[in-house]
N, CA, C and O atoms as CSV, one atom per row, in Angstrom:
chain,resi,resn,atom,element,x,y,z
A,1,UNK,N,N,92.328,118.775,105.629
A,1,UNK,CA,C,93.348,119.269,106.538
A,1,UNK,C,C,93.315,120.782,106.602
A,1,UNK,O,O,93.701,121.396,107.596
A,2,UNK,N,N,92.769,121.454,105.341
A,2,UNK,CA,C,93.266,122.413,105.275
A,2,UNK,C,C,91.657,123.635,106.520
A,2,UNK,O,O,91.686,124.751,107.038
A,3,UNK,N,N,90.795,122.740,106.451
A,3,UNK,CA,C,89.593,123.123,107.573
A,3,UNK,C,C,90.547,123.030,109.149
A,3,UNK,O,O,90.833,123.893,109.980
A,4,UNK,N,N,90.831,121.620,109.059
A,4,UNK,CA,C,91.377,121.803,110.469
A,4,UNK,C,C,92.328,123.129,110.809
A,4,UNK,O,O,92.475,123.562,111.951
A,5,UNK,N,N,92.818,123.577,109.871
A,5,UNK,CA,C,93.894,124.614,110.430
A,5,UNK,C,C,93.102,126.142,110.486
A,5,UNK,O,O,93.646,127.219,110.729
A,6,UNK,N,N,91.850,125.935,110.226
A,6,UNK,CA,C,90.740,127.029,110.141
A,6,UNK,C,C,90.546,127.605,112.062
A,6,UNK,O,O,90.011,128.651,112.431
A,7,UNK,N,N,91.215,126.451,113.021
A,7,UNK,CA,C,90.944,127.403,114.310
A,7,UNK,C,C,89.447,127.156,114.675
A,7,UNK,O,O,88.660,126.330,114.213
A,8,UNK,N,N,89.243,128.309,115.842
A,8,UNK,CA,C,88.335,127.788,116.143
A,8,UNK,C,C,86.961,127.994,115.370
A,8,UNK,O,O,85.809,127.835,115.771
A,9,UNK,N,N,87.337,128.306,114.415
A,9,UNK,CA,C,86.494,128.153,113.140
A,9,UNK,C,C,85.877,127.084,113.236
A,9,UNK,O,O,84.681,127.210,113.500
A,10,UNK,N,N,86.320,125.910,113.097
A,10,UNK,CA,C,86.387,124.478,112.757
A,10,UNK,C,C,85.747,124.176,114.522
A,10,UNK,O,O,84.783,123.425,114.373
A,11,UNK,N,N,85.835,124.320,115.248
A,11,UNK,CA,C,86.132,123.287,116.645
A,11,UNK,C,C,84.609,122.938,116.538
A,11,UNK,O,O,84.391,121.902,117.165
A,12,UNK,N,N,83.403,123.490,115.916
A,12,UNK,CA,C,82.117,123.066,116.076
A,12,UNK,C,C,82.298,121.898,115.057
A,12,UNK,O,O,82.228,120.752,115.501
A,13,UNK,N,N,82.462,122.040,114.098
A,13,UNK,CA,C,82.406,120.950,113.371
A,13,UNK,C,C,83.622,119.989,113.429
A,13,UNK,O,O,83.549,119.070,112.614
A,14,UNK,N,N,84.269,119.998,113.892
A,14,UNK,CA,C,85.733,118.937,114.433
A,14,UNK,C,C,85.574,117.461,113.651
A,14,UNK,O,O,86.161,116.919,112.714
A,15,UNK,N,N,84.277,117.043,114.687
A,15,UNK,CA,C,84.436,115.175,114.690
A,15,UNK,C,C,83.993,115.419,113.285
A,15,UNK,O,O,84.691,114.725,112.546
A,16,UNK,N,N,83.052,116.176,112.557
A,16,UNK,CA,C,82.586,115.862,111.078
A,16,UNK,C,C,83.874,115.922,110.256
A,16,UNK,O,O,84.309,115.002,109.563
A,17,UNK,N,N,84.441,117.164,110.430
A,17,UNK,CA,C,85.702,117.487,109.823
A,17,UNK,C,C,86.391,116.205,109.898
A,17,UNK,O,O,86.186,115.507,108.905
A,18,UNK,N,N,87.223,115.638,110.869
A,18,UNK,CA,C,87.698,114.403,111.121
A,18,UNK,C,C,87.284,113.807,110.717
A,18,UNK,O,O,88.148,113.184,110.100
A,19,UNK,N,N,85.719,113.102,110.402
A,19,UNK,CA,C,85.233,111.678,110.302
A,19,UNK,C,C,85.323,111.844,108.302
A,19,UNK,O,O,85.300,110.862,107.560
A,20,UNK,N,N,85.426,113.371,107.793
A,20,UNK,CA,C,85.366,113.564,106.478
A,20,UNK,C,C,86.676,113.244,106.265
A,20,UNK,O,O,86.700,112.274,105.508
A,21,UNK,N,N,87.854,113.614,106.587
A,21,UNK,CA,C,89.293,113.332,106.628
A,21,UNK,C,C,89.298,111.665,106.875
A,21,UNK,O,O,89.900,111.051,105.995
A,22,UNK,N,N,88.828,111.010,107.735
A,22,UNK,CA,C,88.690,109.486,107.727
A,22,UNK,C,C,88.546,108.833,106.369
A,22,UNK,O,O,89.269,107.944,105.920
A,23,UNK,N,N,87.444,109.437,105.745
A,23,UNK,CA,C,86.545,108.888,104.867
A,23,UNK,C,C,87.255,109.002,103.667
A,23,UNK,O,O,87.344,108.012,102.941
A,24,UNK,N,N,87.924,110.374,103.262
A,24,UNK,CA,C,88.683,110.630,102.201
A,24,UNK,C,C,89.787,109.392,101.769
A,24,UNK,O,O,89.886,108.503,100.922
A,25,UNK,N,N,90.670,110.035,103.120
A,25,UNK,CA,C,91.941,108.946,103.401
A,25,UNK,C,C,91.913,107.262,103.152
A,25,UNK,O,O,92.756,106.615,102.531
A,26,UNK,N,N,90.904,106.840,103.705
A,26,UNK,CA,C,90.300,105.837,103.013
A,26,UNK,C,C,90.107,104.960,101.819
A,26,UNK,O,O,90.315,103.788,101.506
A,27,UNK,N,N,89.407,106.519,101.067
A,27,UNK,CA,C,89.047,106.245,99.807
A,27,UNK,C,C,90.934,106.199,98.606
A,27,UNK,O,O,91.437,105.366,97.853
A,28,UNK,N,N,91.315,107.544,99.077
A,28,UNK,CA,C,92.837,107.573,98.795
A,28,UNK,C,C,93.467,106.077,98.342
A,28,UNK,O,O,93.853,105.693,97.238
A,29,UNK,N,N,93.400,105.229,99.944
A,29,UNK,CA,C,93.979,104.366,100.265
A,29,UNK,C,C,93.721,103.079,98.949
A,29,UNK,O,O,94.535,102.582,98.170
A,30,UNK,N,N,92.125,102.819,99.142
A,30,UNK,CA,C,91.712,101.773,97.963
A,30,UNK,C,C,91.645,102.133,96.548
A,30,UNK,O,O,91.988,101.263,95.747
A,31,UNK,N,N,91.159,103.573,95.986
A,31,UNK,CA,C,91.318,103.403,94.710
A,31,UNK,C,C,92.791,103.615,94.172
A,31,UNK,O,O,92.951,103.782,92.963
A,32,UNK,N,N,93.775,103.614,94.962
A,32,UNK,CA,C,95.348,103.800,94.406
A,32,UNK,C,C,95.509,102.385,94.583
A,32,UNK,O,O,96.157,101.857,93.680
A,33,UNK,N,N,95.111,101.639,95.471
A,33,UNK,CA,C,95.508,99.944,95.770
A,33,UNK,C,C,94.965,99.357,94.399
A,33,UNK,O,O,95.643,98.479,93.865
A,34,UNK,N,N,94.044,99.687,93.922
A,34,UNK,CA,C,92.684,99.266,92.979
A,34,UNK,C,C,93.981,99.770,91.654
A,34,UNK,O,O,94.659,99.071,90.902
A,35,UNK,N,N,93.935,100.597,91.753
A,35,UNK,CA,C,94.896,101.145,90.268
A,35,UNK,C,C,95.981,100.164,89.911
A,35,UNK,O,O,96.134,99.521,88.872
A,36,UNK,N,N,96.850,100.204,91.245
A,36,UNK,CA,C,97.534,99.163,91.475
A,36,UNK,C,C,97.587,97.585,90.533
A,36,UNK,O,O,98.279,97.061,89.661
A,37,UNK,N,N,96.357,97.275,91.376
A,37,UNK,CA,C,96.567,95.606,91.004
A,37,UNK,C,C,95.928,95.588,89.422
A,37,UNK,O,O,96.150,94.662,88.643
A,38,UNK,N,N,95.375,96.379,89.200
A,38,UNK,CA,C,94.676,96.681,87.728
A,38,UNK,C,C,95.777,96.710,86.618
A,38,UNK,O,O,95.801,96.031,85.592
A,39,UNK,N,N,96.542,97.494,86.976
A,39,UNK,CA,C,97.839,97.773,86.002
A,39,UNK,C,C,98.424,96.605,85.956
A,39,UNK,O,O,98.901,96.380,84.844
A,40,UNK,N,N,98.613,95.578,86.903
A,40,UNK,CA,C,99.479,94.586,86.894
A,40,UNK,C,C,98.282,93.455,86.389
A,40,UNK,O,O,98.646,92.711,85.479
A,41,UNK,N,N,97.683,93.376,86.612
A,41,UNK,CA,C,96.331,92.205,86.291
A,41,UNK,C,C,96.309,92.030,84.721
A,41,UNK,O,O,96.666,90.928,84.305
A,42,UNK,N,N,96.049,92.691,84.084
A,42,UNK,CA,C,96.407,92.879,82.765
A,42,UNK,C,C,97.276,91.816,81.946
A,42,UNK,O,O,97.123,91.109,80.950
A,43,UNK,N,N,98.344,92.097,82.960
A,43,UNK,CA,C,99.739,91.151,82.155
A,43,UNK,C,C,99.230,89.544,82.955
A,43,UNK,O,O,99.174,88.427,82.442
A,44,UNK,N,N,98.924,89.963,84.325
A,44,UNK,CA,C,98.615,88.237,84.768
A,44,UNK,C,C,97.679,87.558,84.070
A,44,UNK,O,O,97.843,86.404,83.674
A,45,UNK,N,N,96.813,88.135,83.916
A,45,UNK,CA,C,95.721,87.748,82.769
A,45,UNK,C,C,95.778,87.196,81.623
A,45,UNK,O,O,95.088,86.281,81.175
A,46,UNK,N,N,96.833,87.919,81.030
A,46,UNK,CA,C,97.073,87.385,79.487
A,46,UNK,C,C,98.221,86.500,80.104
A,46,UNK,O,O,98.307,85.553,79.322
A,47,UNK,N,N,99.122,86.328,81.080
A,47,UNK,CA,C,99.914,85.015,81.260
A,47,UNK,C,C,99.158,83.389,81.747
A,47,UNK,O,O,99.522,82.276,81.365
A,48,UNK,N,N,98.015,83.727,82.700
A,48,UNK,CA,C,97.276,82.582,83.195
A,48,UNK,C,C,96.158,82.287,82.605
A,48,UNK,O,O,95.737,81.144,82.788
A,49,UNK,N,N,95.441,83.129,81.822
A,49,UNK,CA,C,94.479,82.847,81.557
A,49,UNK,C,C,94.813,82.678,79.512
A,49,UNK,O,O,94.446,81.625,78.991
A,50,UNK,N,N,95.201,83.313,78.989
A,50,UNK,CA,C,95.648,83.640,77.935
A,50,UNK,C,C,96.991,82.107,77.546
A,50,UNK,O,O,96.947,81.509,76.471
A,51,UNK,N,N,97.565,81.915,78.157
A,51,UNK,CA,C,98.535,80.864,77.938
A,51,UNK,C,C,98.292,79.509,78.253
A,51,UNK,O,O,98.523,79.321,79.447
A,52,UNK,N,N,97.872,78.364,77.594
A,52,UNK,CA,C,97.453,76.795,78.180
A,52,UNK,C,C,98.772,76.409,78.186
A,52,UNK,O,O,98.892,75.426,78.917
A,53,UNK,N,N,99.937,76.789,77.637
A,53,UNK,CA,C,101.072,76.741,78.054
A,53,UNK,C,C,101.726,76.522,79.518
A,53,UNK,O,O,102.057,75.531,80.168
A,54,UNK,N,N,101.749,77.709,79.694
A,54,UNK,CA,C,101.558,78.481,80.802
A,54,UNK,C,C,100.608,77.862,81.969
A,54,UNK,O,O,100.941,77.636,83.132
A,55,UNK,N,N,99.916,77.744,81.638
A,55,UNK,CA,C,99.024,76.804,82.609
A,55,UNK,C,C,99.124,75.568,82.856
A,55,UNK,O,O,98.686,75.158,83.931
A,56,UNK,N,N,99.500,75.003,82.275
A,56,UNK,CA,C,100.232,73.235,82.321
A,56,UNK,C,C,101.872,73.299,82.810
A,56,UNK,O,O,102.516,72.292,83.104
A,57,UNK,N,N,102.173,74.076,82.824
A,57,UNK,CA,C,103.544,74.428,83.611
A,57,UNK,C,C,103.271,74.926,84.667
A,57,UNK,O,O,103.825,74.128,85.423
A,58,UNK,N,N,102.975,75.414,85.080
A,58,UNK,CA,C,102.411,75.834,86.317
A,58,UNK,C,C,101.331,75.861,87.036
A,58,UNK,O,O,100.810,76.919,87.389
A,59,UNK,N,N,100.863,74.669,87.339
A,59,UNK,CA,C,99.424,74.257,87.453
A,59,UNK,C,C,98.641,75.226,89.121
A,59,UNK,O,O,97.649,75.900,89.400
A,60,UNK,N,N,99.814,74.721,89.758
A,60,UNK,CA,C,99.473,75.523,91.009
A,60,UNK,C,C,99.610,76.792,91.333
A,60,UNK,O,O,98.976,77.228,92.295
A,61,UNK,N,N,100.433,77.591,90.617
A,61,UNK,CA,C,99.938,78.984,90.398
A,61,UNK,C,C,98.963,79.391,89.790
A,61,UNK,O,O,98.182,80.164,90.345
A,62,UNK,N,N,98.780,78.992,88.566
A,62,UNK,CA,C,97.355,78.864,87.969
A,62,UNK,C,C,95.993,78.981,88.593
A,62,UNK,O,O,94.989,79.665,88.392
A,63,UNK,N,N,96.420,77.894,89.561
A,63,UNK,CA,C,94.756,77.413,90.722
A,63,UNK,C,C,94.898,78.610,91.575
A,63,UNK,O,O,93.856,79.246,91.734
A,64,UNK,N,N,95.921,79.040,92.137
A,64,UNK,CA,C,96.421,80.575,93.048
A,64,UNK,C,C,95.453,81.563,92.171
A,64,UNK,O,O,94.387,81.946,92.651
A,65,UNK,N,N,95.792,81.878,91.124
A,65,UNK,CA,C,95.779,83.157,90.160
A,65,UNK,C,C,94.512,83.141,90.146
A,65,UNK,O,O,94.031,84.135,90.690
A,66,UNK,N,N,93.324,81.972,89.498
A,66,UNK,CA,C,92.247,81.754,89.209
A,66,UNK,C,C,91.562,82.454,90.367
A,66,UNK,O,O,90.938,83.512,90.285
A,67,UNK,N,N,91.816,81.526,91.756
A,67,UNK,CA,C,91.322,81.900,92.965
A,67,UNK,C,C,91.218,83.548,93.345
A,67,UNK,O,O,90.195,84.179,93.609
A,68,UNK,N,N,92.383,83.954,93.295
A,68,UNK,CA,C,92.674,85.682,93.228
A,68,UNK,C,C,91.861,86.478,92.261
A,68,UNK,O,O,91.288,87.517,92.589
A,69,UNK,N,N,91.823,85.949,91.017
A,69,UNK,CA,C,91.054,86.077,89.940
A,69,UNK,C,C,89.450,86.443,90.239
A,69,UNK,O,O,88.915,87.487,89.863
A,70,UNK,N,N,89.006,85.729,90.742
A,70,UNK,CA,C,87.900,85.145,91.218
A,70,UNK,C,C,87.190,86.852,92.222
A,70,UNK,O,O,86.361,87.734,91.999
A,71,UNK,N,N,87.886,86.590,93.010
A,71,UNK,CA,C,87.902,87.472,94.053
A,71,UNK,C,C,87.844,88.777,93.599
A,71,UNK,O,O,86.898,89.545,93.775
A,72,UNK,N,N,89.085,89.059,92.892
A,72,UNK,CA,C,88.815,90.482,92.466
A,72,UNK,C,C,87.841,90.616,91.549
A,72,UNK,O,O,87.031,91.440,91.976
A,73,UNK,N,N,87.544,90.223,90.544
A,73,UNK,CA,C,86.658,90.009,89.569
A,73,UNK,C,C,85.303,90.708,90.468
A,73,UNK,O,O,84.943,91.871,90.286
A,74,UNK,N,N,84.610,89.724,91.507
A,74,UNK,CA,C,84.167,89.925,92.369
A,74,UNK,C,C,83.868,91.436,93.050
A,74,UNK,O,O,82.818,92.078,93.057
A,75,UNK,N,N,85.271,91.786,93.656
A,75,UNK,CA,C,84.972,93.126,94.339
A,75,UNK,C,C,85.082,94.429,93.117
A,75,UNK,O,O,84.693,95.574,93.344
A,76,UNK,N,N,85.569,94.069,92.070
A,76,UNK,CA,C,85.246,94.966,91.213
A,76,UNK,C,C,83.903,94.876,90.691
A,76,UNK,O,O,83.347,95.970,90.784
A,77,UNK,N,N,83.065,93.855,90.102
A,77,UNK,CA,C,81.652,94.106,90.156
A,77,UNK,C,C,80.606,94.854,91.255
A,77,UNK,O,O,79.514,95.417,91.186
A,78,UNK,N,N,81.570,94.531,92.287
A,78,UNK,CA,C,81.175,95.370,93.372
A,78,UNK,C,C,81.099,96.543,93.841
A,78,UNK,O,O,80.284,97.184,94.504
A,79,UNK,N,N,82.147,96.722,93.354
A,79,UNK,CA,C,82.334,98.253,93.460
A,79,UNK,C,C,81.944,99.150,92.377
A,79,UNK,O,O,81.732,100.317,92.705
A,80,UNK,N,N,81.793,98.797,91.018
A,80,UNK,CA,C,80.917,98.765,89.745
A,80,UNK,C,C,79.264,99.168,89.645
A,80,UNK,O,O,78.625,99.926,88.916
A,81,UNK,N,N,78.859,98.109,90.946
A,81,UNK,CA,C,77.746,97.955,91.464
A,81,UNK,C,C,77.336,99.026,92.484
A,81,UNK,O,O,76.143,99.225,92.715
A,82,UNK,N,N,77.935,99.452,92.862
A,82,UNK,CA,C,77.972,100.993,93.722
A,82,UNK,C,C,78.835,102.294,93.874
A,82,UNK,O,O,79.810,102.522,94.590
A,83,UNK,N,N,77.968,103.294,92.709
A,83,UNK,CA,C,78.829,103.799,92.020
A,83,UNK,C,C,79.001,104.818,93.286
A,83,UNK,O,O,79.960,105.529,92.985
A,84,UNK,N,N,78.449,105.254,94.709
A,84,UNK,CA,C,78.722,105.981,95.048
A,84,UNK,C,C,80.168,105.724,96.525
A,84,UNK,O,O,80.143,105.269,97.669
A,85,UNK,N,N,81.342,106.375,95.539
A,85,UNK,CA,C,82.753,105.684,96.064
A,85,UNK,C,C,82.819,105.558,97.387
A,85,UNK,O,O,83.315,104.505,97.787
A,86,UNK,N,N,82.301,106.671,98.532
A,86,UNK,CA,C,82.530,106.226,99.713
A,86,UNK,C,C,82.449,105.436,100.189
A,86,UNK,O,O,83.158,104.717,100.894
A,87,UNK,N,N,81.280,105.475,99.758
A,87,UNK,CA,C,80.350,103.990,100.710
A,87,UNK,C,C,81.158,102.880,99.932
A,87,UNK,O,O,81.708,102.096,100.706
A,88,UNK,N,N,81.369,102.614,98.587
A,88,UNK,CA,C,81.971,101.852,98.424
A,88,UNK,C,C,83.658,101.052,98.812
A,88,UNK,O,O,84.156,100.006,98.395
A,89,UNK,N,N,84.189,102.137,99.812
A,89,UNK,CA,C,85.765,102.211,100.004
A,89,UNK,C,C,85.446,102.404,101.892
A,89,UNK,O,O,86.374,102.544,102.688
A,90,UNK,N,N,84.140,102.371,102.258
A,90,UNK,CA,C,84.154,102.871,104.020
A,90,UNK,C,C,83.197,101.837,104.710
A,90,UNK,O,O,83.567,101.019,105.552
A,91,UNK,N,N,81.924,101.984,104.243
A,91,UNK,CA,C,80.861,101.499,105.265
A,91,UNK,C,C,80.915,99.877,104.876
A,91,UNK,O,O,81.041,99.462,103.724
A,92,UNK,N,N,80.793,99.040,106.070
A,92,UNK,CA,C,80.325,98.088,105.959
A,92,UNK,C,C,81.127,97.091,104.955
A,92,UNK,O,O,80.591,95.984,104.991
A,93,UNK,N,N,82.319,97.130,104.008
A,93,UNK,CA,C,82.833,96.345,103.150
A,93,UNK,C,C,84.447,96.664,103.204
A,93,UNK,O,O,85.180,96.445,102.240
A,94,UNK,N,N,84.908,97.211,104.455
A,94,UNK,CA,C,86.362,97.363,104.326
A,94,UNK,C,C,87.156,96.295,104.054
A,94,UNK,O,O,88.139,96.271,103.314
A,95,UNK,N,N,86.679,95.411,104.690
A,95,UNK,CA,C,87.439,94.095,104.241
A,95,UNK,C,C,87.174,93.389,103.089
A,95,UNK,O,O,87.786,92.455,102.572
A,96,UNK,N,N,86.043,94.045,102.720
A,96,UNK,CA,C,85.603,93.132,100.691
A,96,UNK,C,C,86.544,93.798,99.652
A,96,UNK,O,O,87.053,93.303,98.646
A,97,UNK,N,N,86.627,94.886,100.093
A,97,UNK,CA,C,87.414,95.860,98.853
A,97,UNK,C,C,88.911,96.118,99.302
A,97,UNK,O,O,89.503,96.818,98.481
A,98,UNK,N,N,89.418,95.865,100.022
A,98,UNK,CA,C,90.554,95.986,100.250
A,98,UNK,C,C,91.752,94.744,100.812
A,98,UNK,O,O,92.926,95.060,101.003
């Protein structure tokens, strides 16, 4: 943001400026979402997976959790798997990682 207010400094490079502001914002967006469900995963983890208790009481959340489980498990190897974050949070996988 702070380029854009550079004037016509900036007006040659604009759409890059912009498409870099895209890309950031982006990234912003998923690794705070990612922090997110991480912090809370933890405790689901040790309740569904950690408890046969717990799991026989609640069979169909269980099969929910597993499934979710599954998934993230998934896009975190994924994103694991490509350590370079943009690309991992922009091109081609917006809908895998988020």
């Amino acid at each position: 943001m702070g380029m854009k207010a550079q004037g016509k400094y900036v007006e040659f490079f604009i759409d890059i400026v912009e498409n870099w502001r895209e890309k950031l914002g982006r990234v912003d967006v998923v690794v705070n979402e990612w922090l997110k469900v991480q912090k809370n995963w933890r405790i689901l983890v040790n309740i569904f997976v950690g408890s046969d208790d717990i799991r026989q009481q609640l069979p169909e959340e269980t099969k929910i959790f597993e499934t979710v489980h599954t998934e993230f498990t998934e896009i975190m190897i994924a994103a694991h798997e490509s350590p370079l974050i943009i690309e991992a949070c922009t091109e081609g996988r917006k809908n895998a990682l988020i």
